[in-house]
ZADO-1210 file (C-alpha; in nm, 4 decimals, padded with zeros to 6 digits):
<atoms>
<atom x="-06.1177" y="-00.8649" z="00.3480" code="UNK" pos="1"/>
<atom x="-06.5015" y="-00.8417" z="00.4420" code="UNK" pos="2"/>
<atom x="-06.6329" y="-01.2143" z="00.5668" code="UNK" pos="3"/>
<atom x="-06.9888" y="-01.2751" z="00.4664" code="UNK" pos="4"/>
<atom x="-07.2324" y="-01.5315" z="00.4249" code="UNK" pos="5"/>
<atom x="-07.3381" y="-01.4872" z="00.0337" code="UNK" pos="6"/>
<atom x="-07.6640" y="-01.6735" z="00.0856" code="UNK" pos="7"/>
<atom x="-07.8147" y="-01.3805" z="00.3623" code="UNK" pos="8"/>
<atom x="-07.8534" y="-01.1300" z="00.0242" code="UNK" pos="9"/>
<atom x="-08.1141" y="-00.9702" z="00.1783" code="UNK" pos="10"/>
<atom x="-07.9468" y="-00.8440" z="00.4953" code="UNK" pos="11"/>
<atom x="-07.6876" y="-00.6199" z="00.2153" code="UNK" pos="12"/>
<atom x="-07.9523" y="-00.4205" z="00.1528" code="UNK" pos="13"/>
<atom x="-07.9416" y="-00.2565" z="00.5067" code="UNK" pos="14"/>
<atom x="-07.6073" y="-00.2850" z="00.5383" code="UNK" pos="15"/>
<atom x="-07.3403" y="-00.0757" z="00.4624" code="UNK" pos="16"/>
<atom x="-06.9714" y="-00.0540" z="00.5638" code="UNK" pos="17"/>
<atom x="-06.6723" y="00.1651" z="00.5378" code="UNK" pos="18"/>
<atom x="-06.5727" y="00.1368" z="00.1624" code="UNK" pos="19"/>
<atom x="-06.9688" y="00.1644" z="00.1054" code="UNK" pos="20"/>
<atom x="-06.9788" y="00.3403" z="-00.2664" code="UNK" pos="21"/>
<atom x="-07.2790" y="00.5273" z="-00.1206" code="UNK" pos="22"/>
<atom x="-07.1072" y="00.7099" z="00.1439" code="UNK" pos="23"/>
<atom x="-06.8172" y="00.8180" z="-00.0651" code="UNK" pos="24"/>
<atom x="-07.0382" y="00.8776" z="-00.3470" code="UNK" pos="25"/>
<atom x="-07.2801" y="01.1046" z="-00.1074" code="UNK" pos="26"/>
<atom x="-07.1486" y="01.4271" z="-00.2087" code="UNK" pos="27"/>
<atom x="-07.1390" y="01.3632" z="-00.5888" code="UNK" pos="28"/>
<atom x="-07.5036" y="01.2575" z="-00.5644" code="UNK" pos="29"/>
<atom x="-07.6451" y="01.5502" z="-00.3856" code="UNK" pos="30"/>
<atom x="-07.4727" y="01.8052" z="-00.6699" code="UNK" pos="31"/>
<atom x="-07.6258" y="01.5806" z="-00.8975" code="UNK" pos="32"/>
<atom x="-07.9529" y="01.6158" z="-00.7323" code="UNK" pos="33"/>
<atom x="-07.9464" y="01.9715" z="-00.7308" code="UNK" pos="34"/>
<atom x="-07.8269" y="02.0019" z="-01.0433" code="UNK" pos="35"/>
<atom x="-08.0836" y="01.8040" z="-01.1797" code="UNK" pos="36"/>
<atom x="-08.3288" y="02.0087" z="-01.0248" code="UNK" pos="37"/>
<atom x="-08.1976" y="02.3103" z="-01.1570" code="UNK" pos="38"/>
<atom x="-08.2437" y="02.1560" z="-01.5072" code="UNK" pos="39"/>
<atom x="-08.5958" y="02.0602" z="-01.4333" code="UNK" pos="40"/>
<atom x="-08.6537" y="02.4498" z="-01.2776" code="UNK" pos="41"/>
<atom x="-08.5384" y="02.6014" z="-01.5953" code="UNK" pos="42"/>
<atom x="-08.6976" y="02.4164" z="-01.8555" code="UNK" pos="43"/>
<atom x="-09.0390" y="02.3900" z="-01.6791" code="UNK" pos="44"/>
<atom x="-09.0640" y="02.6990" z="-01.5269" code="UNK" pos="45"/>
<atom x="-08.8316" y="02.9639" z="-01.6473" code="UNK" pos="46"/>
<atom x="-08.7812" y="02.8685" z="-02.0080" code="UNK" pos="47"/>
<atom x="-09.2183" y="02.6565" z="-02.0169" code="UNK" pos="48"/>
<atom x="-09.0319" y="02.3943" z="-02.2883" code="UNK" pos="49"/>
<atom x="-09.3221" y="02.2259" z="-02.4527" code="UNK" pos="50"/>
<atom x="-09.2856" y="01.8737" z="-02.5616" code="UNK" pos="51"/>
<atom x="-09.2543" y="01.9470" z="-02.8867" code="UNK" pos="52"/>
<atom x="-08.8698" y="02.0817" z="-02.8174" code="UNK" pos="53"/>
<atom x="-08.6359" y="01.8962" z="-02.9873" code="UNK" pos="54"/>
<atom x="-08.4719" y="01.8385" z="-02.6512" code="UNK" pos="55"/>
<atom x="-08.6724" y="01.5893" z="-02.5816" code="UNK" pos="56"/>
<atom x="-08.4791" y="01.3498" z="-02.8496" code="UNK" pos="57"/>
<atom x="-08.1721" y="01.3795" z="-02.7154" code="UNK" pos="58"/>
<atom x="-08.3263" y="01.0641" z="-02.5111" code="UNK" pos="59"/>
<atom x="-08.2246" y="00.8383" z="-02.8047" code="UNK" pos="60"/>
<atom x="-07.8553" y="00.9346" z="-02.7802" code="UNK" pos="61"/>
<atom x="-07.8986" y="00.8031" z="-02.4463" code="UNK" pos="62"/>
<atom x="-08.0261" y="00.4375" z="-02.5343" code="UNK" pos="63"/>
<atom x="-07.7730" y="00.4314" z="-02.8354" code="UNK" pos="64"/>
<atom x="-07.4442" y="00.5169" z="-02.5589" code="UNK" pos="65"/>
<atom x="-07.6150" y="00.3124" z="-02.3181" code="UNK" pos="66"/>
<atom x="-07.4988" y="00.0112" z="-02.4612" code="UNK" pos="67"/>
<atom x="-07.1760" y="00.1508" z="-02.5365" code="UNK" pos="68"/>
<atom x="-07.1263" y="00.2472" z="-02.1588" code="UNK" pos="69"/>
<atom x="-07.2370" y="-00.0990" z="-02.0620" code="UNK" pos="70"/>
<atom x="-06.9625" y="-00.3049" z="-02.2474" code="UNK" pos="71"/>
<atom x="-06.7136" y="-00.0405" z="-02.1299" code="UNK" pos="72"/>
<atom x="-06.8139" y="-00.0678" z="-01.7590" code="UNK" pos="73"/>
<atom x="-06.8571" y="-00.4299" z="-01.7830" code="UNK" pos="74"/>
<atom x="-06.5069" y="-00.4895" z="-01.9440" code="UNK" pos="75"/>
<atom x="-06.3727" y="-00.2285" z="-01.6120" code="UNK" pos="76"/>
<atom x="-06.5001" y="-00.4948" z="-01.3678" code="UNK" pos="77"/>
<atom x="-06.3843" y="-00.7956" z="-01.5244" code="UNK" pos="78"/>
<atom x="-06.0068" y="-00.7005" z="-01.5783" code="UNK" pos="79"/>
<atom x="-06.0561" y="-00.5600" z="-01.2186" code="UNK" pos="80"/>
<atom x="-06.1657" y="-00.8753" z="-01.0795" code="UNK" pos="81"/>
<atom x="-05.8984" y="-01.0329" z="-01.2875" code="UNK" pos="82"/>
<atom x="-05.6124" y="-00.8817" z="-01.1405" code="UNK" pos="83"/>
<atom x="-05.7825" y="-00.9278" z="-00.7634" code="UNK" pos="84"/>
<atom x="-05.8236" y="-01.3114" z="-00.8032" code="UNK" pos="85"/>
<atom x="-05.4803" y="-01.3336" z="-00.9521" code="UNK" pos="86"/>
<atom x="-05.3360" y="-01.1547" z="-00.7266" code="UNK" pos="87"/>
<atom x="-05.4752" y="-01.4279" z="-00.4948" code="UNK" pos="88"/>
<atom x="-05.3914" y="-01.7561" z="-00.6714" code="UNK" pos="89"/>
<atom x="-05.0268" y="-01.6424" z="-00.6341" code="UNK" pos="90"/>
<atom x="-05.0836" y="-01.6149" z="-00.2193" code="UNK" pos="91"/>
<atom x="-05.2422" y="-01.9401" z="-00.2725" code="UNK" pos="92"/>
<atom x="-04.9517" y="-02.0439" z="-00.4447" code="UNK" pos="93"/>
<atom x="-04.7223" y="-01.9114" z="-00.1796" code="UNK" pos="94"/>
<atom x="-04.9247" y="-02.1151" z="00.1277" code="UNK" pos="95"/>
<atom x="-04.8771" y="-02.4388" z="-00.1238" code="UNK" pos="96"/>
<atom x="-04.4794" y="-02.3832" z="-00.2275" code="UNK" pos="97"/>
<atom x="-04.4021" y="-02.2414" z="00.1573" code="UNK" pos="98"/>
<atom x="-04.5819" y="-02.6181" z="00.2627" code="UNK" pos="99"/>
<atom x="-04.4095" y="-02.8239" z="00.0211" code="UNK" pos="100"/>
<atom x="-04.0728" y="-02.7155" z="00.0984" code="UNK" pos="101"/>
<atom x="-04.1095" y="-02.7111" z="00.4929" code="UNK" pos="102"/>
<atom x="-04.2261" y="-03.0739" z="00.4210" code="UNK" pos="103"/>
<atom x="-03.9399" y="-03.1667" z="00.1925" code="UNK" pos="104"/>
<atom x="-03.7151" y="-03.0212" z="00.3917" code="UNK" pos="105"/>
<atom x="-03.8846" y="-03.1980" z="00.7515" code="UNK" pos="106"/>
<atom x="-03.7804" y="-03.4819" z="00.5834" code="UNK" pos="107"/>
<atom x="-03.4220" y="-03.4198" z="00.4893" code="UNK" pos="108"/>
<atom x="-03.2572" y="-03.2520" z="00.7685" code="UNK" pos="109"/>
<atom x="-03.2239" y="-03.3901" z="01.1007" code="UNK" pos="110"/>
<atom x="-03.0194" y="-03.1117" z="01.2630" code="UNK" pos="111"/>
<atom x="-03.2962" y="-02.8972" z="01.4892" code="UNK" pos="112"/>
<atom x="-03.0784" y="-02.6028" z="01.4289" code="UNK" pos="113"/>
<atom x="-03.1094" y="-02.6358" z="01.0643" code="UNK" pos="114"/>
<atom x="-03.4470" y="-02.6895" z="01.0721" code="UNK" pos="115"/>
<atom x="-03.4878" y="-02.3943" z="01.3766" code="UNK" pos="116"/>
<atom x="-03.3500" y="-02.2011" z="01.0540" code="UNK" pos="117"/>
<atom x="-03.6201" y="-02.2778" z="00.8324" code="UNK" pos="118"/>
<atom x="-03.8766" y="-02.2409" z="01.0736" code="UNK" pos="119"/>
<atom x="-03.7695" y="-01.8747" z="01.0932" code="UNK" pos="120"/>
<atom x="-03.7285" y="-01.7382" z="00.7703" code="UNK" pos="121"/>
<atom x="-03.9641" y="-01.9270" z="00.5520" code="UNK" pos="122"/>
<atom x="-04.2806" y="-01.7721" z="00.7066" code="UNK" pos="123"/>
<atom x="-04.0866" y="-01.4607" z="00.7329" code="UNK" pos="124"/>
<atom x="-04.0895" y="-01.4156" z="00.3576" code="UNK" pos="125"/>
<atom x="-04.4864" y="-01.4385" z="00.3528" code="UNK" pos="126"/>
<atom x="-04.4419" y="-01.1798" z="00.5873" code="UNK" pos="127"/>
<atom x="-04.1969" y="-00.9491" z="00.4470" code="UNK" pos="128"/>
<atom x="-04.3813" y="-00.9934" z="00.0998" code="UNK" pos="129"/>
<atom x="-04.7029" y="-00.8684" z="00.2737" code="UNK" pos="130"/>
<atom x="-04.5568" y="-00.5352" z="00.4173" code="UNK" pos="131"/>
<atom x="-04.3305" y="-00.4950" z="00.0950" code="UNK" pos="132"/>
<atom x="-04.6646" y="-00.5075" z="-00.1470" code="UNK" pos="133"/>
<atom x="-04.8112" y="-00.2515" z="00.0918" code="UNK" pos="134"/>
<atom x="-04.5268" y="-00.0093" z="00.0995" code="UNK" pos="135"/>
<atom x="-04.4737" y="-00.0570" z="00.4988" code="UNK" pos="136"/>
<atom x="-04.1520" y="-00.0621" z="00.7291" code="UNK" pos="137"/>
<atom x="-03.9596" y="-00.3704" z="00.7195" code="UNK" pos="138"/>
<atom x="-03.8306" y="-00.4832" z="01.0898" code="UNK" pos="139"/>
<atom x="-03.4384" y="-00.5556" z="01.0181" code="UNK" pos="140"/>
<atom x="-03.4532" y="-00.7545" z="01.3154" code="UNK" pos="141"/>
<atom x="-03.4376" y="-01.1530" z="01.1823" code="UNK" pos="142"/>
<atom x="-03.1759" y="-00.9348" z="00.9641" code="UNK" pos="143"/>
<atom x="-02.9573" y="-00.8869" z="01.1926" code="UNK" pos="144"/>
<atom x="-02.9996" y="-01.1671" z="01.3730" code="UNK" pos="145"/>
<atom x="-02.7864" y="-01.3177" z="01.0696" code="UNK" pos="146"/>
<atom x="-02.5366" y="-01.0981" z="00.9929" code="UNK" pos="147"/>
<atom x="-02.7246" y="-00.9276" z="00.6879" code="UNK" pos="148"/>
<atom x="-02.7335" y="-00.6056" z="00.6133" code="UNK" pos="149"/>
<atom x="-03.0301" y="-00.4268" z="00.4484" code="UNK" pos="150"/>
<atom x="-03.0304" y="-00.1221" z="00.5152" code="UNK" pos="151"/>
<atom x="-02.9464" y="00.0358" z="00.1692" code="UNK" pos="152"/>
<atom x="-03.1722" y="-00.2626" z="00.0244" code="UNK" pos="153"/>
<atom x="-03.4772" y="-00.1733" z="-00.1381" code="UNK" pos="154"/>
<atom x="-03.6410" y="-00.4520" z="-00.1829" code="UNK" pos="155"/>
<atom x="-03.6464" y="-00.6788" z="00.1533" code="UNK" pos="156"/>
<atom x="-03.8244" y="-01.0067" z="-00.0028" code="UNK" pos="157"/>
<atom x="-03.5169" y="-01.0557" z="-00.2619" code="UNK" pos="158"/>
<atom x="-03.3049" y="-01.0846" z="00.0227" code="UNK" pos="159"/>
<atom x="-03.5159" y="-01.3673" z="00.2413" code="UNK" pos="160"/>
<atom x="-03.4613" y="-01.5467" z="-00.0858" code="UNK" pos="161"/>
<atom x="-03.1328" y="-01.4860" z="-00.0640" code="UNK" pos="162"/>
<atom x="-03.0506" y="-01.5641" z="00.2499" code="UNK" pos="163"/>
<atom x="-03.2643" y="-01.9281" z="00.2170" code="UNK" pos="164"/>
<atom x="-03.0593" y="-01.9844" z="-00.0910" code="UNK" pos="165"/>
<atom x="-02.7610" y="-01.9420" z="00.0517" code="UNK" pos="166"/>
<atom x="-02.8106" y="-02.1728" z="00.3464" code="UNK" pos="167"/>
<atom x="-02.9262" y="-02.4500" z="00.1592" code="UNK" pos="168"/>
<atom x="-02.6162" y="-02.4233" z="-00.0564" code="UNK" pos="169"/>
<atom x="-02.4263" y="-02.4319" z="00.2620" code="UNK" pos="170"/>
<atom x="-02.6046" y="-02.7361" z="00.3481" code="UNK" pos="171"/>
<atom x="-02.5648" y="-02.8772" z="00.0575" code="UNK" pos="172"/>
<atom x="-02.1412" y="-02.8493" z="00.0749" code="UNK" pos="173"/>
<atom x="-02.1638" y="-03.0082" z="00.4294" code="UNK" pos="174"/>
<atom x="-02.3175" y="-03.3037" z="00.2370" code="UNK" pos="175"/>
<atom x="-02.6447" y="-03.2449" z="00.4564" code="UNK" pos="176"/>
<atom x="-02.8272" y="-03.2142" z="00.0809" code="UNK" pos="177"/>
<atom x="-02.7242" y="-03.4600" z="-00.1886" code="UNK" pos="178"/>
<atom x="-02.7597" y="-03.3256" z="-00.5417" code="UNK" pos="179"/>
<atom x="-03.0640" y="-03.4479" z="-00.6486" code="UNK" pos="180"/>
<atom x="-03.2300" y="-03.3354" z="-00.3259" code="UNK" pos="181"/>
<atom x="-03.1304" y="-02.9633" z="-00.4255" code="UNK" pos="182"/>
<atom x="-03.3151" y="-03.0599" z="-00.7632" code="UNK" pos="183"/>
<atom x="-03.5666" y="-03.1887" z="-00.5519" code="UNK" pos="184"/>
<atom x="-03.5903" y="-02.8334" z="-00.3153" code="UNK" pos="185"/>
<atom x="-03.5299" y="-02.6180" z="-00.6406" code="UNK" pos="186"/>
<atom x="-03.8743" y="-02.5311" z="-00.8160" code="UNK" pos="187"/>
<atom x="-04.0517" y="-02.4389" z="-00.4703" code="UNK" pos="188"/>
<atom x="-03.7365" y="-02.2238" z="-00.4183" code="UNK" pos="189"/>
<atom x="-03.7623" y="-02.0468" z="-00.7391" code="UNK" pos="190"/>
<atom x="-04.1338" y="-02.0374" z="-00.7408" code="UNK" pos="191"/>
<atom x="-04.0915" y="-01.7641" z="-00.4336" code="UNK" pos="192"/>
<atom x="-03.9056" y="-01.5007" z="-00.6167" code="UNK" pos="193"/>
<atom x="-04.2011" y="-01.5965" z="-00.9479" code="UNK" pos="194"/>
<atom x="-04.4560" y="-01.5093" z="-00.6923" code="UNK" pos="195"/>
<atom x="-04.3220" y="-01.1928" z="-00.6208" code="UNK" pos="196"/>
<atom x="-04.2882" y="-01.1237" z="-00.9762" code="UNK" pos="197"/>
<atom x="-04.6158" y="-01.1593" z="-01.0194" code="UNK" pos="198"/>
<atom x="-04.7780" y="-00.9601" z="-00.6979" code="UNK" pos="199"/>
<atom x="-04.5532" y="-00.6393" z="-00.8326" code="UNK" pos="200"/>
<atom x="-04.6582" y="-00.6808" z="-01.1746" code="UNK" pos="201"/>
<atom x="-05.0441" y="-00.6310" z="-01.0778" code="UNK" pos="202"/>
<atom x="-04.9298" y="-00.3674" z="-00.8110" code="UNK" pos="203"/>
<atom x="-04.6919" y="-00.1678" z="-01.0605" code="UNK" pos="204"/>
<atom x="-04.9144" y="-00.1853" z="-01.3624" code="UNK" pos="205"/>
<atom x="-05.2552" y="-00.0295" z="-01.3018" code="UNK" pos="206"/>
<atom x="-05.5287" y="-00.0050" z="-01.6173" code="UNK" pos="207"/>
<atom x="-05.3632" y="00.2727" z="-01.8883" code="UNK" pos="208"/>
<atom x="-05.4179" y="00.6348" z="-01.7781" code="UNK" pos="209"/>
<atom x="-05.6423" y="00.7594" z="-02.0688" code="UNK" pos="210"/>
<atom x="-05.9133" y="00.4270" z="-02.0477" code="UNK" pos="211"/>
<atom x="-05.9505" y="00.5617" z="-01.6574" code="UNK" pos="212"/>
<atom x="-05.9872" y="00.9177" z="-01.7858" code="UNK" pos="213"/>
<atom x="-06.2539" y="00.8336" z="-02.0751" code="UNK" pos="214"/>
<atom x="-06.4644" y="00.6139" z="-01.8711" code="UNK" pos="215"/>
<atom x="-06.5026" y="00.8836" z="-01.5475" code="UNK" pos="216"/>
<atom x="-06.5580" y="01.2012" z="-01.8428" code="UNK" pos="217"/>
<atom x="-06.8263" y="00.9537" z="-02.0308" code="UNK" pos="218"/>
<atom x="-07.0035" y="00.8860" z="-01.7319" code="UNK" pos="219"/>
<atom x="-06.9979" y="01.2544" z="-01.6371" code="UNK" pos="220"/>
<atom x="-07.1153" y="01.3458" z="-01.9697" code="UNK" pos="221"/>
<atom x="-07.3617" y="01.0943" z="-01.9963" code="UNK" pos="222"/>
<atom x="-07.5456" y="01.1834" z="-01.6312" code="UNK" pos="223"/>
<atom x="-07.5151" y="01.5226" z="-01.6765" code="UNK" pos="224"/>
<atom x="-07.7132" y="01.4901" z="-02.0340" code="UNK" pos="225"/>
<atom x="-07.9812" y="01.2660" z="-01.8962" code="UNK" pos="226"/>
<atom x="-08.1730" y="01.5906" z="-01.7059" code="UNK" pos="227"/>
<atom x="-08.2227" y="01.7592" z="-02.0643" code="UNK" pos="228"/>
<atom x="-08.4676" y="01.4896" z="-02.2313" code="UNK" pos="229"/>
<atom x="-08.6156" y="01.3332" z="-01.9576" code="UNK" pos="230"/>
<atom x="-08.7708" y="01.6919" z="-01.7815" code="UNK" pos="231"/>
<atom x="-09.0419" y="01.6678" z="-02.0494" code="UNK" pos="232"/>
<atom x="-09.1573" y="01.2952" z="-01.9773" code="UNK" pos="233"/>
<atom x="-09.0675" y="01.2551" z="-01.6167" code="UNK" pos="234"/>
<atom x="-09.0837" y="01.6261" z="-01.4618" code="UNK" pos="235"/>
<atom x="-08.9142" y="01.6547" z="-01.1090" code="UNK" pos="236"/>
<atom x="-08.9445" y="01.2435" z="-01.0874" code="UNK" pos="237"/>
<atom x="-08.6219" y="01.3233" z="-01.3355" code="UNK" pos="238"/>
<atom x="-08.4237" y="01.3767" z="-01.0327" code="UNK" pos="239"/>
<atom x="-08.4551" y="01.0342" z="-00.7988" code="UNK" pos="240"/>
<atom x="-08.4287" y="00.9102" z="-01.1763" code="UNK" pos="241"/>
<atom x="-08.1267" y="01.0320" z="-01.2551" code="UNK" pos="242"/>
<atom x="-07.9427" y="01.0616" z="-00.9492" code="UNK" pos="243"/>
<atom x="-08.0247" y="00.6632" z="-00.9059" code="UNK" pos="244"/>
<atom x="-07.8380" y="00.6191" z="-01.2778" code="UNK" pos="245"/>
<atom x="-07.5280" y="00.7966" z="-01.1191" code="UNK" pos="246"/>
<atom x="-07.4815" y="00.5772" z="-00.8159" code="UNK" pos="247"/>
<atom x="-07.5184" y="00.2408" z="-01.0585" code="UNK" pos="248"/>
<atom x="-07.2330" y="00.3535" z="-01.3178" code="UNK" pos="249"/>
<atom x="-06.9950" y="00.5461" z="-01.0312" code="UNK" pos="250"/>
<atom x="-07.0560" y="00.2456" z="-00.7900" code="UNK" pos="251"/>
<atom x="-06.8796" y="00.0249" z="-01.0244" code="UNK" pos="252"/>
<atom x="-06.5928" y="00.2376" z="-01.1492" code="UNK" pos="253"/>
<atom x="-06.5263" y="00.2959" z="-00.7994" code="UNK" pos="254"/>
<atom x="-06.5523" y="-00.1195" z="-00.7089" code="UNK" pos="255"/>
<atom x="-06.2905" y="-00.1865" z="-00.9911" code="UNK" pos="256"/>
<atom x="-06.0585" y="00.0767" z="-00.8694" code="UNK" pos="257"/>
<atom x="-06.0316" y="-00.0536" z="-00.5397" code="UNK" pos="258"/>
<atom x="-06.0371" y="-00.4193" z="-00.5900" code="UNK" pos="259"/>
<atom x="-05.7895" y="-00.3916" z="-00.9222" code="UNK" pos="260"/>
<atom x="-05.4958" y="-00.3371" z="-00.6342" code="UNK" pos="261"/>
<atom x="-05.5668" y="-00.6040" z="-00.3673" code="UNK" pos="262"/>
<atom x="-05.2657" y="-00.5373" z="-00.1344" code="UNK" pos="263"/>
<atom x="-05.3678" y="-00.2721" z="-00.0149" code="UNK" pos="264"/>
<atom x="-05.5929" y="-00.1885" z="00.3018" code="UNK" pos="265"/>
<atom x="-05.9244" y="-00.1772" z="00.1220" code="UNK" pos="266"/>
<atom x="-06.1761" y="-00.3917" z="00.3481" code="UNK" pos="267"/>
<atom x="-06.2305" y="-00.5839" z="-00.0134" code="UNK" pos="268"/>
<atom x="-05.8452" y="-00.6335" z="-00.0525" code="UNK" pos="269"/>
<atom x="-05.6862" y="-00.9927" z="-00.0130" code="UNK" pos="270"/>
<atom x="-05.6398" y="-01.0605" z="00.3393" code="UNK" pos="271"/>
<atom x="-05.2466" y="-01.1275" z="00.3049" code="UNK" pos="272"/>
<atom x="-05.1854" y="-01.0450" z="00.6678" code="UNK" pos="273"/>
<atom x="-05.3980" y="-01.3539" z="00.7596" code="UNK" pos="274"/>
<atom x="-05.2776" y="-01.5736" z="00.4942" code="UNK" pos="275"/>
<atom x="-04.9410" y="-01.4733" z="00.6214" code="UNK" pos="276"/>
<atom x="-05.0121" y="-01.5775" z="00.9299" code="UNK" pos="277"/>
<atom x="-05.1645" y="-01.9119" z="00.8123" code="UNK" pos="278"/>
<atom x="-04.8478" y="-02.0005" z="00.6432" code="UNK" pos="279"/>
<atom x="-04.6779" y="-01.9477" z="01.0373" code="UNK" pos="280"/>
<atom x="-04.8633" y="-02.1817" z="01.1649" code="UNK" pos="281"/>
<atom x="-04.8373" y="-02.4325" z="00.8851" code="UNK" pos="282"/>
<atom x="-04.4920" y="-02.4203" z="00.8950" code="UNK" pos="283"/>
<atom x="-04.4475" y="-02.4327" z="01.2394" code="UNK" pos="284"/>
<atom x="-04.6628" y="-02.7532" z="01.2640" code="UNK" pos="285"/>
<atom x="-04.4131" y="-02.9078" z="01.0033" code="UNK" pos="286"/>
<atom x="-04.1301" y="-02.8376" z="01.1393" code="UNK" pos="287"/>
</atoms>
């Protein structure tokens, strides 16, 4: 995730960075520019339209769909957005539950193995959550060092839950956690496997196929129609015109594609690594 200071707006201008829509739009806008031109060529030169060709009202289908392409574009980004800054209330979520039940737990063991234990694998979900949302190896190595085998196991967080379930049930048969402290420990320990829930969901379940498919062929459509009625009121100033419309309504499908999956490695993805590392340190301190 990109740090920035939002009050230095002028200094974007000049700046661009890797997931810049301009440099992976840069190909797309010089066809465009040529084939604007081309447009422009032909009806000026080879064809000598007047103004009085009914091309030139093909302009007002173009403020009618305007509108139209505006609420569609605009609804994009939001849900987009949606699913990135869900995506990070339930990391905030996990730094608050990972907390509350180091501190809970500080306070009810007095073993330093037990709370060695603890130390261990609660920051090691964060971090097995993180590489299991990005589709990465798992080390097997805290794994082992317990006697549990995943190696036909799919999915690596379920079994950090299980693991820290099963120890505090042991604990809880040597009498080291009385009944109603288990009640006590039990909605952090649930809220984990929630969290995950949740992270998959917006990872598994991307916007339906045929919205994504309408919106990139209406934007074609729509940029590739724009050369036809504006020739005969802008002349070869259609082409700066038109290629400028392109880069506005691409920019933003492509913004909402990367930031509606924000595990990933996008530089304007959620910086889970880091969080995961916050929640390390946290815990750590606690216990």
């Amino acid at each position: 995730m990109i740090s920035y200071n939002p009050k230095e707006w002028f200094s974007f201008i000049f700046r661009f960075h890797k997931s810049d829509t301009l440099r992976k739009l840069f190909p797309l806008i010089i066809g465009i520019g040529i084939y604007t031109f081309i447009i422009a060529y032909l009806e000026l030169v080879i064809f000598k339209l007047s103004e009085s060709s009914h091309l030139k009202n093909i302009t007002v289908m173009h403020g009618m769909l305007g509108f139209v392409i505006s609420l569609l574009l605009v609804f994009r980004t939001n849900t987009a957005y949606d699913r990135w800054w869900e995506g990070r209330k339930l990391w905030g979520s996990l730094v608050n539950n990972s907390r509350n039940i180091a501190l809970k737990l500080s306070s009810i063991l007095t073993e330093k193995e037990d709370k060695l234990f603890f130390k261990k694998i609660i920051p090691y979900y964060a971090h097995v959550l993180n590489l299991h949302l990005k589709n990465q190896n798992i080390s097997h190595e805290l794994f082992d060092e317990y006697n549990v085998d995943v190696k036909n196991k799919v999915h690596k967080p379920n079994q950090v839950i299980k693991l820290l379930f099963k120890k505090i049930n042991e604990l809880h048969l040597d009498n080291k956690i009385s009944a109603e402290q288990l009640i006590y420990l039990n909605p952090e320990l649930t809220s984990f496997t929630d969290i995950c829930g949740g992270c998959e969901r917006i990872k598994n379940t991307p916007i339906p196929y045929s919205y994504s498919v309408f919106l990139k062929k209406f934007i074609f459509f729509y940029v590739m129609s724009l050369p036809l009625g504006y020739v005969f009121s802008l002349g070869y100033y259609t082409i700066p015109v038109v290629v400028f419309i392109f880069y506005v309504l691409a920019s933003l499908e492509l913004i909402a594609e990367e930031i509606e999956d924000p595990f990933g490695e996008d530089e304007n993805d959620l910086p889970t690594t880091k969080i995961s590392e916050t929640i390390k340190k946290n815990i750590e301190e606690i216990l």
